[in-house]
N, C-alpha and C positions, 0 to 999 in steps of 0.2 A: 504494500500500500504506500502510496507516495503522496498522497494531499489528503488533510483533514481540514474538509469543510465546517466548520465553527457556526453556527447561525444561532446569534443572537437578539437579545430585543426583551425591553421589559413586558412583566405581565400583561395580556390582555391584548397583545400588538398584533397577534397571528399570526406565531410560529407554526403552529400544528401542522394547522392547511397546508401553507405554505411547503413547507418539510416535505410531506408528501409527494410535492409535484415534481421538487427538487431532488429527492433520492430518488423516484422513478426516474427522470432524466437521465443520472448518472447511476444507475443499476448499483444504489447502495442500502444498507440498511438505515435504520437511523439509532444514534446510540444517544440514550435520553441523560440531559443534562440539568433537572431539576431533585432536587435531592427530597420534594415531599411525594413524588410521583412513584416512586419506589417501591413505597408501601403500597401492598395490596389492599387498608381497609380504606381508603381515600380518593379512589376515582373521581368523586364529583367533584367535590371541593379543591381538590388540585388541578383540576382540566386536565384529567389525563386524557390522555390518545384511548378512543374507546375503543371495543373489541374488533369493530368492524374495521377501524384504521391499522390496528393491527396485522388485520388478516392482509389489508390491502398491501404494508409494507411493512415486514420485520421490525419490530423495536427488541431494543435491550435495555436492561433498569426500568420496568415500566413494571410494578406490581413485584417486583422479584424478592423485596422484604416485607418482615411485620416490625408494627409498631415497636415490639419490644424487644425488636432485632437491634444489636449495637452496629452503627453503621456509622462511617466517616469519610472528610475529604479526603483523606491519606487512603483510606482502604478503596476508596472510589478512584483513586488514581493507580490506585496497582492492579484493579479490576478490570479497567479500561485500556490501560496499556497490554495486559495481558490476551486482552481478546484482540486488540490489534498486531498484535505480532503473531499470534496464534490463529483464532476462529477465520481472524480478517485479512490474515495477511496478504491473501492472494488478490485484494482488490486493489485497483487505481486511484479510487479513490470513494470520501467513507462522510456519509453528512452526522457530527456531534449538537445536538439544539437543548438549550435552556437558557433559564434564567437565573441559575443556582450560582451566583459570583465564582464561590471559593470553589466549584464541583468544575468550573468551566477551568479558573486558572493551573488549577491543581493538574488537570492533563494537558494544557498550554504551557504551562513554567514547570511545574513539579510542585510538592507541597517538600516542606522539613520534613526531616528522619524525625518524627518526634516519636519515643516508646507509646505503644499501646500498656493500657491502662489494665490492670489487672482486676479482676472481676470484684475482688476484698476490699480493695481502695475506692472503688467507684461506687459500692454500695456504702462504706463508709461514708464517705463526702454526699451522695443523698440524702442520706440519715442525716447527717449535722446542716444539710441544705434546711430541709424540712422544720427542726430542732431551734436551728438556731436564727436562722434568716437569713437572706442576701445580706443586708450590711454589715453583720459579723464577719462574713466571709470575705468579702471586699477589704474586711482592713487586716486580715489575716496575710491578702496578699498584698497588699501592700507593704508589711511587715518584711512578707518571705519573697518578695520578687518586685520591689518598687519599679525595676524598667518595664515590666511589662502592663504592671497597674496604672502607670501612666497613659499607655493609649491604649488598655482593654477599655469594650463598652460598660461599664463596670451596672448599669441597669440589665444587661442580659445575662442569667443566672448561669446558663450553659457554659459560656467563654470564661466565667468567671471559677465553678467549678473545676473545668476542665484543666486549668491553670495550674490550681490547688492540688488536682490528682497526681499531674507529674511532681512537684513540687513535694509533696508527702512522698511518691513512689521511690522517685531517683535521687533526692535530697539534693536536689540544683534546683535551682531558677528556672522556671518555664520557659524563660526570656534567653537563655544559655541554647537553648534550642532551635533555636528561631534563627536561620543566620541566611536565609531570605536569598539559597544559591538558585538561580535558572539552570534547569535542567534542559540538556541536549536532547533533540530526539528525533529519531531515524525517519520524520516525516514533515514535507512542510504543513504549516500552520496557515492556511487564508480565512478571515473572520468577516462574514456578512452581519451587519448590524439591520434592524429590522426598528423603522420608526415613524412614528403618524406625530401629526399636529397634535398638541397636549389637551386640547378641549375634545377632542377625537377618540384620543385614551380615555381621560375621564368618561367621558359620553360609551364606550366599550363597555369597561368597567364595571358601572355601575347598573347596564341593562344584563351582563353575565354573571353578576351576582344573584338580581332575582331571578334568571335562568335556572341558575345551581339549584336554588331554592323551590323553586318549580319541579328541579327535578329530582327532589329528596335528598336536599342537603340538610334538611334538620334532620330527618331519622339516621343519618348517617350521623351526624355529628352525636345525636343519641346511642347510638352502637358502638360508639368506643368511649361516651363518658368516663366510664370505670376506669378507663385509665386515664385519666386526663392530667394524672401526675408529670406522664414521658414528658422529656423534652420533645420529640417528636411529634407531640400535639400542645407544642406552644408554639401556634400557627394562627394566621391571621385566616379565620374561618370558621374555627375551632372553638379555640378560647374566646370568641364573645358569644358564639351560641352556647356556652358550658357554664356563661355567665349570666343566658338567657333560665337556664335549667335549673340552676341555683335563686332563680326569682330573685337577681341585683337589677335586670333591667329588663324591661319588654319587651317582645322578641319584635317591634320596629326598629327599638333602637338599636337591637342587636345588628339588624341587617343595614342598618344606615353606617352602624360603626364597622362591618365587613368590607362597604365599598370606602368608607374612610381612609381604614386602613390597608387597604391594598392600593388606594391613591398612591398612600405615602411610601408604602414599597416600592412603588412603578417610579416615583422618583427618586428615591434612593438604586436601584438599579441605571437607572441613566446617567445618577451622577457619578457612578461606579466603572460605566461602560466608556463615559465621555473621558476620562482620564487615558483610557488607552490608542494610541496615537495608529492602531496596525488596523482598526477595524474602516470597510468600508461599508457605506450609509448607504439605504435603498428604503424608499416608500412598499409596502409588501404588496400593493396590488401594481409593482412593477415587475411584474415574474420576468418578463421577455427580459430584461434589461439582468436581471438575476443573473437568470442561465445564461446569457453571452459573459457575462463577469465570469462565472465560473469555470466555461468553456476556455477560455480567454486565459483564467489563471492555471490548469493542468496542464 
């Protein structure tokens, strides 16, 4: 395989479709780059590629975990590189799509050697997550790792945890780890960016939200309450209808705060994407202009 087509673009933009027409072109599968889509209890709510797009063109990471499977960027970049040198190797070229930042750069750059977490440690630091609160935890590392407490998001429990594991495990600095090398890799890299006018997205957004919802996005979100601990459902979708269930607010505002907060994703994803200087920019209902860029770049 010699080109890995990248196709990105914040939530709601149309990838999916898109995808489709683009891997049938070039006779490839599509290897999924959103890291909620993975899980098997989440279809609606994630927009995964449903059965019938499936059928139409291979994906891979689409449904292939559960919720309370441990899964990560580092394991998603060994999984993916492995099927490219392996399953895929024999192709020209292979279309990667999401919007999962870290899931995209982690097989574009490489993520850190950072140790996996041993199964003792991470139930530990749950335990005192739950026990104690995030702010205890937050000054714990800043205690035990001030570099990297400095620019962790220290509101998000996962990154803040996750810190703490290595930290407790290997008795260094999570920050010691981190040493930010680009990894070399035996294929080029071409990245289509996928983007509409921002009253266009909003206006997407907010009409796919009561879609979801239409189409049994609360019983879904009801079907894994019980777990609503994972981090893996501390997802914008999720946690405000778990908040609807909990009777903290009514299931209007619950769906007003879903398209809210998937706003604010879709613009944190573009300002995530606008940073990197290799992608090039296409409106998605310019497919013809698409496939010549791509024909163009092999």
């Amino acid at each position: 395989m010699r080109t890995l087509f990248v196709v990105l673009g914040p939530t709601g933009v149309g990838k999916t479709e898109l995808c489709l027409k683009l891997a049938k072109h070039i006779g490839s599968p599509i290897i999924n780059a959103d890291s909620r889509q993975i899980f098997a209890e989440l279809p609606i709510g994630t927009a995964a590629p449903t059965i019938a797009q499936q059928r139409e063109v291979k994906h891979y990471f689409v449904g292939t975990h559960h919720l309370a499977d441990y899964y990560s960027a580092s394991l998603y970049e060994q999984d993916v590189m492995q099927l490219l040198q392996n399953e895929l190797a024999g192709l020209d070229a292979v279309v990667l799509s999401g919007g999962s930042m870290m899931y995209v750069d982690a097989v574009c750059y490489g993520i850190d050697d950072i140790p996996t977490v041993d199964p003792t440690t991470r139930a530990v630091m749950k335990a005192r997550l739950q026990s104690e609160g995030l702010p205890a935890l937050v000054e714990e590392l800043k205690r035990l790792d001030p570099v990297h407490y400095a620019e962790v998001d220290r509101n998000n429990p996962r990154r803040v945890v996750h810190a703490l594991e290595i930290c407790h495990m290997t008795g260094k600095p999570y920050s010691s780890f981190r040493t930010h090398t680009q990894k070399q890799r035996p294929f080029r890299i071409v990245k289509i960016g996928l983007n509409r006018p921002r009253e266009e997205l909003y206006s997407r957004i907010n009409e796919r939200v009561l879609r979801m919802v239409d189409e049994g996005l609360i019983e879904e979100a009801r079907s894994v309450y019980p777990l609503r601990g994972l981090n893996s459902l501390n997802t914008v979708g999720y946690k405000e209808l778990f908040a609807y269930f909990d009777g903290a607010i009514p299931l209007e505002e619950a769906v007003r705060q879903i398209q809210s907060n998937t706003r604010q994703y879709m613009r944190k994803q573009l300002t995530w994407f606008k940073k990197q200087t290799d992608i090039e920019w296409f409106h998605p209902r310019n497919i013809e202009e698409i496939i010549n860029y791509m024909d163009f770049s092999r």
